[in-house]
N, CA, C and O atoms as a Maestro MAE file, in Angstrom:
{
 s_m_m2io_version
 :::
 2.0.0
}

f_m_ct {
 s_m_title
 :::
 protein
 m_atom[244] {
  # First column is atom index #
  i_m_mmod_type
  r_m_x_coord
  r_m_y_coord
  r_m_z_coord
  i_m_residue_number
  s_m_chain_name
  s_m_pdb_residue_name
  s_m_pdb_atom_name
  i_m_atomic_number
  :::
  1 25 76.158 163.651 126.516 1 A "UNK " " N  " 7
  2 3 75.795 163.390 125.127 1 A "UNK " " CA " 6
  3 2 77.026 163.635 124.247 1 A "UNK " " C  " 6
  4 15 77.816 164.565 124.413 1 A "UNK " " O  " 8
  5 25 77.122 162.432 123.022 2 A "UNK " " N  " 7
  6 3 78.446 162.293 122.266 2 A "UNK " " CA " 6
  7 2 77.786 163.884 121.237 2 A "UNK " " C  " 6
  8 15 76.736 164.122 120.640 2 A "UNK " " O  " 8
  9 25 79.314 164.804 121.530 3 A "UNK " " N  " 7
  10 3 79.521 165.884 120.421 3 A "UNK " " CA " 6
  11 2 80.413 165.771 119.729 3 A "UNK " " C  " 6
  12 15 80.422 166.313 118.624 3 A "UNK " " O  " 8
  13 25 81.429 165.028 120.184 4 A "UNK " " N  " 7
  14 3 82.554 165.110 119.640 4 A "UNK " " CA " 6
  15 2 82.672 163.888 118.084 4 A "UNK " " C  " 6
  16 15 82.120 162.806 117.881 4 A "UNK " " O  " 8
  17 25 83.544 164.622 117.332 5 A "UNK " " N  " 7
  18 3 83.400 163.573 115.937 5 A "UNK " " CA " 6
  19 2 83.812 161.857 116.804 5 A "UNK " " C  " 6
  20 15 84.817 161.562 117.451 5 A "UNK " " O  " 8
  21 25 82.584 161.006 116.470 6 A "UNK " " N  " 7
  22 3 83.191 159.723 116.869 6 A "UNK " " CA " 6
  23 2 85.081 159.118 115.932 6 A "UNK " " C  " 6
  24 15 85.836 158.186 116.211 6 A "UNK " " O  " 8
  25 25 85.137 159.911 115.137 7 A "UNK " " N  " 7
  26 3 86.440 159.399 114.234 7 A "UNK " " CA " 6
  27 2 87.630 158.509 115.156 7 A "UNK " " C  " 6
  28 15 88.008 158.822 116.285 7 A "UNK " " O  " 8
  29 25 87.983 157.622 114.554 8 A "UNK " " N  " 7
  30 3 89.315 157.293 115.129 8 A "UNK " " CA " 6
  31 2 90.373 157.379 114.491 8 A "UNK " " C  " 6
  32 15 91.345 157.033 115.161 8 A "UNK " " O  " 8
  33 25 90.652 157.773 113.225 9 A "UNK " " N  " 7
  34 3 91.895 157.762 112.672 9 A "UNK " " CA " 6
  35 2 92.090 156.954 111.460 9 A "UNK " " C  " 6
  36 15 92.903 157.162 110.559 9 A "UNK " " O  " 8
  37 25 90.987 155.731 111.591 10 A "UNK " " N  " 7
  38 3 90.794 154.350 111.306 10 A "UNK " " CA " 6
  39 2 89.953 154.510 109.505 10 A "UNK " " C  " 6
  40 15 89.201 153.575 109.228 10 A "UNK " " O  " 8
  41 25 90.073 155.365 108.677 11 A "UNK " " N  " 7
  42 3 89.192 155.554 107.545 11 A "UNK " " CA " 6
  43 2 89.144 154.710 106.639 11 A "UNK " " C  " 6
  44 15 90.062 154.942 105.852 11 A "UNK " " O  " 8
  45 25 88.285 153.457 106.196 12 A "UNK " " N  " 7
  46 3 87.757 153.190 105.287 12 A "UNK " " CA " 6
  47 2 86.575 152.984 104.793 12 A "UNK " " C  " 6
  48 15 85.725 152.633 105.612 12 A "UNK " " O  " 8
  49 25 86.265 153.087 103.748 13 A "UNK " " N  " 7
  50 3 85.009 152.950 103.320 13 A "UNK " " CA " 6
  51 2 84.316 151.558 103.099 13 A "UNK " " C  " 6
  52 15 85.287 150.880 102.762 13 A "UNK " " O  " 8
  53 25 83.528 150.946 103.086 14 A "UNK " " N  " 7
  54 3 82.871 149.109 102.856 14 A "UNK " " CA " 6
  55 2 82.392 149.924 101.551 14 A "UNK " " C  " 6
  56 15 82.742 151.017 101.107 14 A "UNK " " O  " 8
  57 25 81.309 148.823 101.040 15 A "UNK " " N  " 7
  58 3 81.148 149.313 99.515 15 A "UNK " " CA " 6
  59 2 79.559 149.883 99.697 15 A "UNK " " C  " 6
  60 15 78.889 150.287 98.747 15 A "UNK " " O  " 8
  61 25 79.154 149.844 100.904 16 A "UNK " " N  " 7
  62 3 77.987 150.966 101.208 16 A "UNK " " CA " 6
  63 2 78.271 152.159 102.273 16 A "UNK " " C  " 6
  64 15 77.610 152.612 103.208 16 A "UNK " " O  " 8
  65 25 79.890 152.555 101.576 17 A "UNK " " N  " 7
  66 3 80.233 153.981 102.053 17 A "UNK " " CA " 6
  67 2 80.019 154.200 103.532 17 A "UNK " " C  " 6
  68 15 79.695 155.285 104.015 17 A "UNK " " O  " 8
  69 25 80.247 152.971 104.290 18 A "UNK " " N  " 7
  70 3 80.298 153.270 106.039 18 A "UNK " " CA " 6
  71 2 81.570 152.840 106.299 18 A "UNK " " C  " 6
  72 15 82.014 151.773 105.873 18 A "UNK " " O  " 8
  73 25 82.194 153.637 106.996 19 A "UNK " " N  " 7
  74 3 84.156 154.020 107.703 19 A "UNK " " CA " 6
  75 2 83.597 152.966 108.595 19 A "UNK " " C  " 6
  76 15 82.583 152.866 109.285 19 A "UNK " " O  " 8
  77 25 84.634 152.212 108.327 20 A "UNK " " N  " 7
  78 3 84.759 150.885 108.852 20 A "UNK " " CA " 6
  79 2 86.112 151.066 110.711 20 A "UNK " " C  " 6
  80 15 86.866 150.379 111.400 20 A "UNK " " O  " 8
  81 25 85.536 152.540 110.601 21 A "UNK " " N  " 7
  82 3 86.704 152.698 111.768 21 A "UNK " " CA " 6
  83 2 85.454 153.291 112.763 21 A "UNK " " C  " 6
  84 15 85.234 153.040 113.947 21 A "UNK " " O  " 8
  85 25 84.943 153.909 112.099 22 A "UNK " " N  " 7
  86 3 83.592 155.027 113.358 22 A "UNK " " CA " 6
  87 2 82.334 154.595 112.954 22 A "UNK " " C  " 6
  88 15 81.421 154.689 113.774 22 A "UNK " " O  " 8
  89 25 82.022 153.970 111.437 23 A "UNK " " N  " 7
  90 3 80.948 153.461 111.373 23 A "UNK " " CA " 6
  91 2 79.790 154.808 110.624 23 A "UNK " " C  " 6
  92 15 79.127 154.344 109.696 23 A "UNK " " O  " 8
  93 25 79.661 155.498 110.759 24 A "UNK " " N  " 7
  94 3 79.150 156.516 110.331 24 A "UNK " " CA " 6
  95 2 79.093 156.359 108.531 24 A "UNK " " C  " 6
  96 15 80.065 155.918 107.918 24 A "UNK " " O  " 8
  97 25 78.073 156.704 107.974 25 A "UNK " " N  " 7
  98 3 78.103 156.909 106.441 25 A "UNK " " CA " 6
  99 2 78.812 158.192 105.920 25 A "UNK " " C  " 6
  100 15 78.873 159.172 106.662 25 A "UNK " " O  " 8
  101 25 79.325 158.222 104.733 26 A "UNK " " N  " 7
  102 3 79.904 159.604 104.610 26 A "UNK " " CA " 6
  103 2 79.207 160.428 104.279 26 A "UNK " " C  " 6
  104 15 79.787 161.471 103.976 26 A "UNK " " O  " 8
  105 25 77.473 160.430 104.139 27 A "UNK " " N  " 7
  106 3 76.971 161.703 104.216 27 A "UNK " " CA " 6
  107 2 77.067 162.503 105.737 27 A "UNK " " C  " 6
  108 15 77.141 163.708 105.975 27 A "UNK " " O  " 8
  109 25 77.031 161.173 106.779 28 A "UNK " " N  " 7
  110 3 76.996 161.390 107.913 28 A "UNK " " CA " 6
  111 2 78.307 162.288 108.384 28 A "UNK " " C  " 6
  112 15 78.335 163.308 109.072 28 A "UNK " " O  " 8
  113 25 79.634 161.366 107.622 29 A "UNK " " N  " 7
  114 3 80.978 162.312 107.783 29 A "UNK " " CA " 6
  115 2 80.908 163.951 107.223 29 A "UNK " " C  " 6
  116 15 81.143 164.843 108.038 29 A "UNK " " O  " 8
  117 25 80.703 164.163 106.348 30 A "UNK " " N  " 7
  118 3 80.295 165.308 105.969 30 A "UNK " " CA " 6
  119 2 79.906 166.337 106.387 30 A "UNK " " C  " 6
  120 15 80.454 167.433 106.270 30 A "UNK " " O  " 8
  121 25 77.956 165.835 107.432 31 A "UNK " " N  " 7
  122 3 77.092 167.160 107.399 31 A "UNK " " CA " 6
  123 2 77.978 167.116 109.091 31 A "UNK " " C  " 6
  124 15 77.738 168.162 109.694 31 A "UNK " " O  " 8
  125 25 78.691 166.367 109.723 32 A "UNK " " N  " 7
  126 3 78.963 166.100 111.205 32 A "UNK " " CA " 6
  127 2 78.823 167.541 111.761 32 A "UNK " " C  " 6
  128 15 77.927 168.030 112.450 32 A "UNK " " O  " 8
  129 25 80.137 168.165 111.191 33 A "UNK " " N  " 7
  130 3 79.810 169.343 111.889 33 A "UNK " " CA " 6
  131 2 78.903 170.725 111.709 33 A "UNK " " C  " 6
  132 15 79.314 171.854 111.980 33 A "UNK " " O  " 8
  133 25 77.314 170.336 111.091 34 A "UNK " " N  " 7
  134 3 76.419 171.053 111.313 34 A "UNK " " CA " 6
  135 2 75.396 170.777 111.904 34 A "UNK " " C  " 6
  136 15 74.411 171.500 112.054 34 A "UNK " " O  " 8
  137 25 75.622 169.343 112.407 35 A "UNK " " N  " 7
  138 3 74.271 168.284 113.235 35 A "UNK " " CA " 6
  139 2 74.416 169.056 114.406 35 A "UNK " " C  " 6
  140 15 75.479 169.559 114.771 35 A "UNK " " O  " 8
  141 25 72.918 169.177 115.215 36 A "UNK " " N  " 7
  142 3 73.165 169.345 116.044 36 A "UNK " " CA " 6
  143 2 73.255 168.414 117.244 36 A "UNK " " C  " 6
  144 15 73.084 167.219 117.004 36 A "UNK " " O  " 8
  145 25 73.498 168.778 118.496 37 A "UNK " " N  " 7
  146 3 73.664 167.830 119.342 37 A "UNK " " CA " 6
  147 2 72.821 166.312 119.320 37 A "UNK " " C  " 6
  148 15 73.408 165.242 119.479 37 A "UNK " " O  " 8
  149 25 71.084 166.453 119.053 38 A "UNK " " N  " 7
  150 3 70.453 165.664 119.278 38 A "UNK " " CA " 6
  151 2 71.012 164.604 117.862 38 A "UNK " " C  " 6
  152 15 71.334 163.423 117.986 38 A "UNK " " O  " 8
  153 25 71.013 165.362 116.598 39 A "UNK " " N  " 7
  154 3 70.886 164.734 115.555 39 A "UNK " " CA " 6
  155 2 72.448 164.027 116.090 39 A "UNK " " C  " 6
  156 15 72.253 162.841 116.355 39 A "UNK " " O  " 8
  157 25 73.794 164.396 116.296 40 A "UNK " " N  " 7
  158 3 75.143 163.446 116.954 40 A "UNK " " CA " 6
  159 2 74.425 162.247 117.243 40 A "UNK " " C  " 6
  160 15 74.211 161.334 116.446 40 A "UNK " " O  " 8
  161 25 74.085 162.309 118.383 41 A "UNK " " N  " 7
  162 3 73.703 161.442 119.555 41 A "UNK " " CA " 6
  163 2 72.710 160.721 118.689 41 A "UNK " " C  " 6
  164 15 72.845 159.498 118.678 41 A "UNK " " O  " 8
  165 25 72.110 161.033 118.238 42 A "UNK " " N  " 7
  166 3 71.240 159.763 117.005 42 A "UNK " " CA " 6
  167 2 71.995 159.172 115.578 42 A "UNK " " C  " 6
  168 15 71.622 158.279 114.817 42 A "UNK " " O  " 8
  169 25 73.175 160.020 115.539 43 A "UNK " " N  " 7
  170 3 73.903 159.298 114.595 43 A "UNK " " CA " 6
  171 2 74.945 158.302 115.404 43 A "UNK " " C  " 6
  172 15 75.376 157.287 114.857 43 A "UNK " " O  " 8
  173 25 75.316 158.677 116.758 44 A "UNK " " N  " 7
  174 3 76.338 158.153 117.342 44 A "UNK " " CA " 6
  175 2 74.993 156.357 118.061 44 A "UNK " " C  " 6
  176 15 75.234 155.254 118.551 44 A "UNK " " O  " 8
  177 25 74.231 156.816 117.826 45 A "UNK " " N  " 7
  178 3 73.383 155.463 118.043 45 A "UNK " " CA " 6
  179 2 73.657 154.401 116.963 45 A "UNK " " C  " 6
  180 15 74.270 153.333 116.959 45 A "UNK " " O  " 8
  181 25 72.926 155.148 115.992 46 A "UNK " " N  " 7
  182 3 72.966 154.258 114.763 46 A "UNK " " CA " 6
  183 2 74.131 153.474 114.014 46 A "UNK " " C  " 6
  184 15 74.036 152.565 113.190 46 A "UNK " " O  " 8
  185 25 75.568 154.264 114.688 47 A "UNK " " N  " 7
  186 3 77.048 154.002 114.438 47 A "UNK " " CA " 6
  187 2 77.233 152.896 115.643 47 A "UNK " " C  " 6
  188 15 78.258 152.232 115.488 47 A "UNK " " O  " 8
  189 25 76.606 152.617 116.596 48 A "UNK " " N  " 7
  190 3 77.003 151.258 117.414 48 A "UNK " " CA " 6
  191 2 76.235 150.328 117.169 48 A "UNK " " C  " 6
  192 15 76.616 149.162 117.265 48 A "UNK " " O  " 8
  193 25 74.757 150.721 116.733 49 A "UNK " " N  " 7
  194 3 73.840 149.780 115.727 49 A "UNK " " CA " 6
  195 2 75.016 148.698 114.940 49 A "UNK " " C  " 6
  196 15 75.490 147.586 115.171 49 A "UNK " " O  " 8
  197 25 75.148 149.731 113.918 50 A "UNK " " N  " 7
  198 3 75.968 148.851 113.012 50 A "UNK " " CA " 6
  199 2 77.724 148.340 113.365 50 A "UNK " " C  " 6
  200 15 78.339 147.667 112.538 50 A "UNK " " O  " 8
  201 25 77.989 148.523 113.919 51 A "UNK " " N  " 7
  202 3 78.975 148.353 114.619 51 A "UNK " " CA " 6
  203 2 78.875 146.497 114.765 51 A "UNK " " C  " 6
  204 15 79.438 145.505 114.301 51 A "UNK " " O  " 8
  205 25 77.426 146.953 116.023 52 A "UNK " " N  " 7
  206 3 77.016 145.342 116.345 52 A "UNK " " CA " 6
  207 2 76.679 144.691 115.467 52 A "UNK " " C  " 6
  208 15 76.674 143.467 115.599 52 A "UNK " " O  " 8
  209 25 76.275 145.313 114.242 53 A "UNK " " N  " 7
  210 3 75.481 143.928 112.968 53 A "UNK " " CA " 6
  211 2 76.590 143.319 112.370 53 A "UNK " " C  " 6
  212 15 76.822 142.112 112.301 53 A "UNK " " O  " 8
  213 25 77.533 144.645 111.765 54 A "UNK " " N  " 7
  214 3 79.118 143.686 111.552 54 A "UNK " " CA " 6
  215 2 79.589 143.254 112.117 54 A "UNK " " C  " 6
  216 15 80.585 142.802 111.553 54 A "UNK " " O  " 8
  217 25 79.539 142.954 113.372 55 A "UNK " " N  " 7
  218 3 81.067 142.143 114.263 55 A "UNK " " CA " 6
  219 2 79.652 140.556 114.299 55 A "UNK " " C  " 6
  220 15 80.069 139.420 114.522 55 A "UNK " " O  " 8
  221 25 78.083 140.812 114.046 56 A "UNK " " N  " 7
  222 3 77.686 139.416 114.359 56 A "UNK " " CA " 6
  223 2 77.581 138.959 113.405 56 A "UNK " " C  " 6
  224 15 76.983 137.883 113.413 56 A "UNK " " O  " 8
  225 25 78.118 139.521 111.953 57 A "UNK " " N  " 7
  226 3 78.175 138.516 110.534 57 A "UNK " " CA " 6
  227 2 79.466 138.021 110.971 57 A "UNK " " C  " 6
  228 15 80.248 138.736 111.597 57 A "UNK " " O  " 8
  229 25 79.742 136.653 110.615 58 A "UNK " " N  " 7
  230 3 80.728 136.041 109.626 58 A "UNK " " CA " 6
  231 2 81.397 136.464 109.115 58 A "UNK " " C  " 6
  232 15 81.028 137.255 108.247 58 A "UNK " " O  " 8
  233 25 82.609 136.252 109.285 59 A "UNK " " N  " 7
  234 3 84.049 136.467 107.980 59 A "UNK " " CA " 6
  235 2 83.275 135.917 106.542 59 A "UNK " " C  " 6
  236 15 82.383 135.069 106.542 59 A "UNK " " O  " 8
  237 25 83.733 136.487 105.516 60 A "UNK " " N  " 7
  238 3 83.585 135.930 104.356 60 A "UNK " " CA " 6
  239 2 85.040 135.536 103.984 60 A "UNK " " C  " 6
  240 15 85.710 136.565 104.064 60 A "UNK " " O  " 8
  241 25 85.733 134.596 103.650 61 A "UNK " " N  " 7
  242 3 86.659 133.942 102.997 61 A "UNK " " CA " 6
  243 2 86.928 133.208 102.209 61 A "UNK " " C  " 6
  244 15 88.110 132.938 101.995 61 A "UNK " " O  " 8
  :::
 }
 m_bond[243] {
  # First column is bond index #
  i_m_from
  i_m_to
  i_m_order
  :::
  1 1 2 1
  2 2 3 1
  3 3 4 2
  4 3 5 1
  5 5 6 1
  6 6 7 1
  7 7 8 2
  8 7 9 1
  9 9 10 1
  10 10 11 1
  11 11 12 2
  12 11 13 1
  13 13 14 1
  14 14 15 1
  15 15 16 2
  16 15 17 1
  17 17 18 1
  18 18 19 1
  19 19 20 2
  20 19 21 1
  21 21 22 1
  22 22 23 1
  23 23 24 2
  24 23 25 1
  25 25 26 1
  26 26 27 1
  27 27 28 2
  28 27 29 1
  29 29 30 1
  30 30 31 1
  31 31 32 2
  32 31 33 1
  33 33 34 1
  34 34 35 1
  35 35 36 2
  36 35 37 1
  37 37 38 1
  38 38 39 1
  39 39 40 2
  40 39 41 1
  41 41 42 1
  42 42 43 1
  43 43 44 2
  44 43 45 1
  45 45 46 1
  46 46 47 1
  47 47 48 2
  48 47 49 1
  49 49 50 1
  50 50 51 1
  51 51 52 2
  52 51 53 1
  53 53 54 1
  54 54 55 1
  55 55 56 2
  56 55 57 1
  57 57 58 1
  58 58 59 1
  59 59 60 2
  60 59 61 1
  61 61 62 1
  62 62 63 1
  63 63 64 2
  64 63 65 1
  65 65 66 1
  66 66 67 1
  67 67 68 2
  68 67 69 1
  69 69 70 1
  70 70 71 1
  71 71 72 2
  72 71 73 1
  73 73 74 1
  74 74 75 1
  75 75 76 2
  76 75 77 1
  77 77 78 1
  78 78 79 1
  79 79 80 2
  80 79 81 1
  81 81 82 1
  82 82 83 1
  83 83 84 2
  84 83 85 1
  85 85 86 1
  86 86 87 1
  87 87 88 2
  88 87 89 1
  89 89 90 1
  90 90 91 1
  91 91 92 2
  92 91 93 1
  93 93 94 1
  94 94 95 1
  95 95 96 2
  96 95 97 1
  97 97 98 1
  98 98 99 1
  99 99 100 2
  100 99 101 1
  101 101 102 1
  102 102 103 1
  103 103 104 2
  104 103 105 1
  105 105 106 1
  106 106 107 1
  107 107 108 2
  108 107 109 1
  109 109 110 1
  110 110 111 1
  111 111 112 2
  112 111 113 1
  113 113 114 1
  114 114 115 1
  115 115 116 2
  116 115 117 1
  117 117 118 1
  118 118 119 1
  119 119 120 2
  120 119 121 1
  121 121 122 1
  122 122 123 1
  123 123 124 2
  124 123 125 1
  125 125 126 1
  126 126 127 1
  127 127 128 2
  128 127 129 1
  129 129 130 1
  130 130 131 1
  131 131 132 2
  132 131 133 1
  133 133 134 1
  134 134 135 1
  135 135 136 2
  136 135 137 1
  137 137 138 1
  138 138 139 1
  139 139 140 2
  140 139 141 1
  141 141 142 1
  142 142 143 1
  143 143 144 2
  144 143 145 1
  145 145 146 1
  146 146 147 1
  147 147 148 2
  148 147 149 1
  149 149 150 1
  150 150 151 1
  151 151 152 2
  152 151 153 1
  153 153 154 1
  154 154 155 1
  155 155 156 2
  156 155 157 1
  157 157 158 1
  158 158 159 1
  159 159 160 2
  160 159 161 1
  161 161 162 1
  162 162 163 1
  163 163 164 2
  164 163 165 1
  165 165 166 1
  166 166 167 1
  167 167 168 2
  168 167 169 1
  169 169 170 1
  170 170 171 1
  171 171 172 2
  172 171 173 1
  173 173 174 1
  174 174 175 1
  175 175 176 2
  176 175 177 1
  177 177 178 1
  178 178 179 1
  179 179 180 2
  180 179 181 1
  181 181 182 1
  182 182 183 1
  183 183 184 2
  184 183 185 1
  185 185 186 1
  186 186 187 1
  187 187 188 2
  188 187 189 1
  189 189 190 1
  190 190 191 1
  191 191 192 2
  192 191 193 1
  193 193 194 1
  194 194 195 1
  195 195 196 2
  196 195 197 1
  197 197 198 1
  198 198 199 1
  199 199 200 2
  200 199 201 1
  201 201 202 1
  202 202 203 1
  203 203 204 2
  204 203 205 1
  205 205 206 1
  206 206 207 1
  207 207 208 2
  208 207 209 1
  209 209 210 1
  210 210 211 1
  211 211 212 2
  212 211 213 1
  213 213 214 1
  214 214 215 1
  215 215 216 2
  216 215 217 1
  217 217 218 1
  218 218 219 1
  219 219 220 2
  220 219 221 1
  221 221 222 1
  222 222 223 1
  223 223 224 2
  224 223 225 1
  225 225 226 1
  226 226 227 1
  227 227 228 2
  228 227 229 1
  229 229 230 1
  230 230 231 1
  231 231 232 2
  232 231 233 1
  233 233 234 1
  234 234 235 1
  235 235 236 2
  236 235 237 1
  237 237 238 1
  238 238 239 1
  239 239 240 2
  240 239 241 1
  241 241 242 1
  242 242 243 1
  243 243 244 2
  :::
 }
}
């Protein structure tokens, strides 16, 4: 089970405050290190969730 901060180095924000590098919201960045294991592992879900919804939109250009 993921404990470790998913971070990559990669920090930006989209304009609904999800790091466009780990995916995580920044309340999520924040409480990280008081979640416990289960609550990680359900945020580290929800961070490949969206992961997959952005890479299956479209470029906007």
């Amino acid at each position: 089970m993921l404990t470790d901060s998913p971070c990559i180095r990669n920090c930006c924000l989209d304009g609904e405050d999800i790091c466009l590098g780990c995916f995580r919201h920044i309340d999520e960045i924040v409480a990280w290190s008081s979640y416990s294991k289960q609550d990680k592992h359900h945020v580290a879900e929800l961070c490949q969730k969206r992961r997959e919804s952005r890479e299956a939109k479209p470029e906007s250009t």
